[in-house]
MARBAZA-651449 format. One line per field, with one value per residue (C-alpha): residue in one letter; x, y, z. Coordinates in steps of 0.05 Angstrom, whole numbers. Example, Ala and Ser with C-alpha at 12.3 -4.5 7.8 and 13.67 -1.06 7.14 Angstrom:
! MARBAZA-651449
drennu	a | s
xx	246 | 273
yy	-90 | -21
zz	156 | 143
This chain:
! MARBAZA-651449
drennu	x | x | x | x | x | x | x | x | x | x | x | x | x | x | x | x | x | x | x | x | x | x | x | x | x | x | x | x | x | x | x | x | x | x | x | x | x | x | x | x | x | x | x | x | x | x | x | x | x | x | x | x | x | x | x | x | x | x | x | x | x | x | x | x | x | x | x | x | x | x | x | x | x | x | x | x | x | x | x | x | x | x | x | x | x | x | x | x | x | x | x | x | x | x | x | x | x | x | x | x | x | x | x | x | x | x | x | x | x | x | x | x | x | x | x | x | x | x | x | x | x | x | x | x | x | x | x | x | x | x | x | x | x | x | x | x | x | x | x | x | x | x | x | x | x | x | x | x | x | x | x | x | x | x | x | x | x | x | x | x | x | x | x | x | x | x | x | x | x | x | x | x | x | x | x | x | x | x | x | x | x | x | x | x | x | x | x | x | x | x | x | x | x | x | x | x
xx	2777 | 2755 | 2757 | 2707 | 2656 | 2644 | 2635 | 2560 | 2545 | 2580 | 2539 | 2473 | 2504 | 2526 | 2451 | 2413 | 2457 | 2432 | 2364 | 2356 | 2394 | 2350 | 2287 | 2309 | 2317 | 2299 | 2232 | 2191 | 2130 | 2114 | 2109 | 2037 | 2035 | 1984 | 2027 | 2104 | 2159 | 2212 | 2287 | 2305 | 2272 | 2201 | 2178 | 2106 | 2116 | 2057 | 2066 | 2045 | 2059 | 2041 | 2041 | 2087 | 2063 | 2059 | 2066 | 2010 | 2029 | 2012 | 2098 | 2114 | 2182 | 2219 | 2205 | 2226 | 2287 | 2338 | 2333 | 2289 | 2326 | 2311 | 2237 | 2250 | 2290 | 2242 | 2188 | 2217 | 2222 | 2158 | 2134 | 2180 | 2145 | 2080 | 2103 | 2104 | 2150 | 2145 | 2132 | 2113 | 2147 | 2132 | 2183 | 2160 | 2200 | 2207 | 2250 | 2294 | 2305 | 2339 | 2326 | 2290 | 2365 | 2399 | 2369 | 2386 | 2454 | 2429 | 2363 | 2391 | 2437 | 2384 | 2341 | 2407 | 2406 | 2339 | 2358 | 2410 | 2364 | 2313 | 2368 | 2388 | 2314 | 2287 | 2235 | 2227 | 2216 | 2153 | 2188 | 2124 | 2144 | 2133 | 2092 | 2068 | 2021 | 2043 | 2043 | 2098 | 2144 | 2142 | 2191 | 2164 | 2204 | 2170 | 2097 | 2125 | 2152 | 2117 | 2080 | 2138 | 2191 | 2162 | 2159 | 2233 | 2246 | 2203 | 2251 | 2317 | 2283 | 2271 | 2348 | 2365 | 2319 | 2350 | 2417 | 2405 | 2374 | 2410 | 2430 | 2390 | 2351 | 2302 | 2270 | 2214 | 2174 | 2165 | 2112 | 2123 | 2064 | 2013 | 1945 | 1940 | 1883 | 1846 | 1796 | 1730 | 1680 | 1707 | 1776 | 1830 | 1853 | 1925 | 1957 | 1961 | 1899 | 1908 | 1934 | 1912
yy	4050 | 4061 | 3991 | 3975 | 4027 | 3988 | 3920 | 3934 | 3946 | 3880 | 3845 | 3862 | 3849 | 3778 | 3772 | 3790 | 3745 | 3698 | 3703 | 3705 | 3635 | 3613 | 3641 | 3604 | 3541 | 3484 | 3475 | 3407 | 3360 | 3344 | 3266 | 3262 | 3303 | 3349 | 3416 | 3444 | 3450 | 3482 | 3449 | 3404 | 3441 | 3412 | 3475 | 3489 | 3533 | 3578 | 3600 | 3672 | 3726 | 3753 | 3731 | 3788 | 3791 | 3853 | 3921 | 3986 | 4000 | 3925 | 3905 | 3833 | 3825 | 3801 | 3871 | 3915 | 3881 | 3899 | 3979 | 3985 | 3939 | 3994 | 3988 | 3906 | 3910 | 3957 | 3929 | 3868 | 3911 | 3935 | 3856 | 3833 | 3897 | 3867 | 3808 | 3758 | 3705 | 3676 | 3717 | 3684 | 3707 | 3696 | 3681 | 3692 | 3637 | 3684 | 3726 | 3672 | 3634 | 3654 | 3598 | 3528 | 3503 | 3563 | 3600 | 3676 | 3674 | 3753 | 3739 | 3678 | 3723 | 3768 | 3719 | 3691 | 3768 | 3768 | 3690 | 3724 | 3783 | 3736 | 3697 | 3767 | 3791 | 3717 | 3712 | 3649 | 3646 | 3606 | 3602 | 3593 | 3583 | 3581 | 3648 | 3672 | 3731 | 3783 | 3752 | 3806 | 3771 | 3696 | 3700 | 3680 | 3606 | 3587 | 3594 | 3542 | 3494 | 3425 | 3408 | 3357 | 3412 | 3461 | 3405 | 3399 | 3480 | 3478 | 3423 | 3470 | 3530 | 3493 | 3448 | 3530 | 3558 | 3495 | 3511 | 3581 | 3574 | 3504 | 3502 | 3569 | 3564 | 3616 | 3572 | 3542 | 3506 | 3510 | 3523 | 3481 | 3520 | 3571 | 3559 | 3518 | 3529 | 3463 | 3463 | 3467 | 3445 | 3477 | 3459 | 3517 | 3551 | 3571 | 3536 | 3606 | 3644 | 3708 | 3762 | 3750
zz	337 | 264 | 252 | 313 | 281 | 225 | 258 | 273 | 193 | 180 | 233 | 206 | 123 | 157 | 190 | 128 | 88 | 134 | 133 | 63 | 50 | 112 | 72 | 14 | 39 | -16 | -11 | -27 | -17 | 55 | 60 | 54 | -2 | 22 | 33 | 24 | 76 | 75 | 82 | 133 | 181 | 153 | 166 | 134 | 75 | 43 | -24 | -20 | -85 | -140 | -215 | -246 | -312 | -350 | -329 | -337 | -415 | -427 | -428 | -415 | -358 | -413 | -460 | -418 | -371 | -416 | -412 | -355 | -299 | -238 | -243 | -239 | -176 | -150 | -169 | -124 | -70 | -76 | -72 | -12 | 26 | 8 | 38 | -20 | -22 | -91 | -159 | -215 | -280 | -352 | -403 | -477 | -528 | -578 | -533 | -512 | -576 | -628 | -673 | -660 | -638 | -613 | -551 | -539 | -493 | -482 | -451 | -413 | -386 | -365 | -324 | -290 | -264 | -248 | -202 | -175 | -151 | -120 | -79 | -55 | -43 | -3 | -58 | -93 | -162 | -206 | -279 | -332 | -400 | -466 | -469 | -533 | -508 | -568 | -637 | -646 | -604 | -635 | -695 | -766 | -763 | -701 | -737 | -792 | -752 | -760 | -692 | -678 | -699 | -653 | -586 | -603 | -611 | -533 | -508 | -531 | -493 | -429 | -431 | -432 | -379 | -333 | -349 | -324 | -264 | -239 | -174 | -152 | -88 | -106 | -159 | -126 | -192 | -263 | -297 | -357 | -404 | -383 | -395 | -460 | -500 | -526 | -587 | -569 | -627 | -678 | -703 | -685 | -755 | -723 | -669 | -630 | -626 | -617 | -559 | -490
């Protein structure tokens, strides 16, 4: 008799289990190349979330994570309620690499938590790289690297952001560099230029 009681809370772990590997179906380029769809089902899929930056003291994801992981899962929460099914994170390189050939096995770990947590939540994931937002955050070696130095430091972060997420269904893109700034008239002095 016990054993019956608990057969309805396994039903509806076994259905949301479900649904969330349903939600997260790979998702790809219609044939035409005009929208998404969504696994074999060719289902029409609308990318609708949030770009989950910084939060209200200014933090980057990646500052905070480590201590604060409650306010990232319910901060997720907070979005699937909203009814957003992609959030777009920000990884800073200074916080993932430890050196132009050695990326931070810490952080790594971190974001393979935060994948994991998507898959769990339905919520696909848009991975931008190669943030530099706080000067504070990019370590002294990565401002003297030679421009071809510091492609090849950018390759070593993203061979480790793949190995991470590999094989996750909540990934839905990459987001290879955010918003590059190009010179305008006047040659830049610094190839970073400034907080943004």
């Amino acid at each position: 008799m016990r054993a019956r009681s608990y057969a309805p809370f396994i039903a509806i772990v076994l259905l949301c289990s479900t649904a969330n590997a349903e939600r997260l179906a790979e998702i790809r380029v219609c044939e035409d190349g005009t929208h998404f769809v969504s696994g074999a089902s060719g289902k029409r899929f609308v990318v609708w979330g949030v770009n989950y930056d910084h939060d209200s003291d200014g933090r980057l994801l990646d500052e905070y994570w480590m201590d604060e992981w409650d306010t990232v899962v319910e901060d997720f929460h907070e979005m699937k309620e909203l009814g957003a099914n992609c959030v777009r994170i920000h990884l800073q390189f200074g916080k993932f690499m430890d050196a132009p050939d050695k990326p931070n096995a810490v952080a790594c770990e971190r974001l393979r938590k935060l994948v994991k947590l998507s898959e769990e939540m339905g919520i696909y994931l848009d991975v931008t790289g190669l943030a530099c937002y706080h000067k504070s955050n990019i370590p002294g070696w990565y401002d003297k690297l030679s421009d071809g130095d510091r492609w090849a430091a950018q390759a070593v972060f993203w061979q480790a952001i793949a190995r991470t997420c590999k094989g996750s269904p909540a990934i839905f893109c990459y987001d290879l560099m955010n918003e590059p700034v190009l010179p305008g008239d006047e040659p830049a002095a610094e190839w970073l230029t400034g907080e943004l």
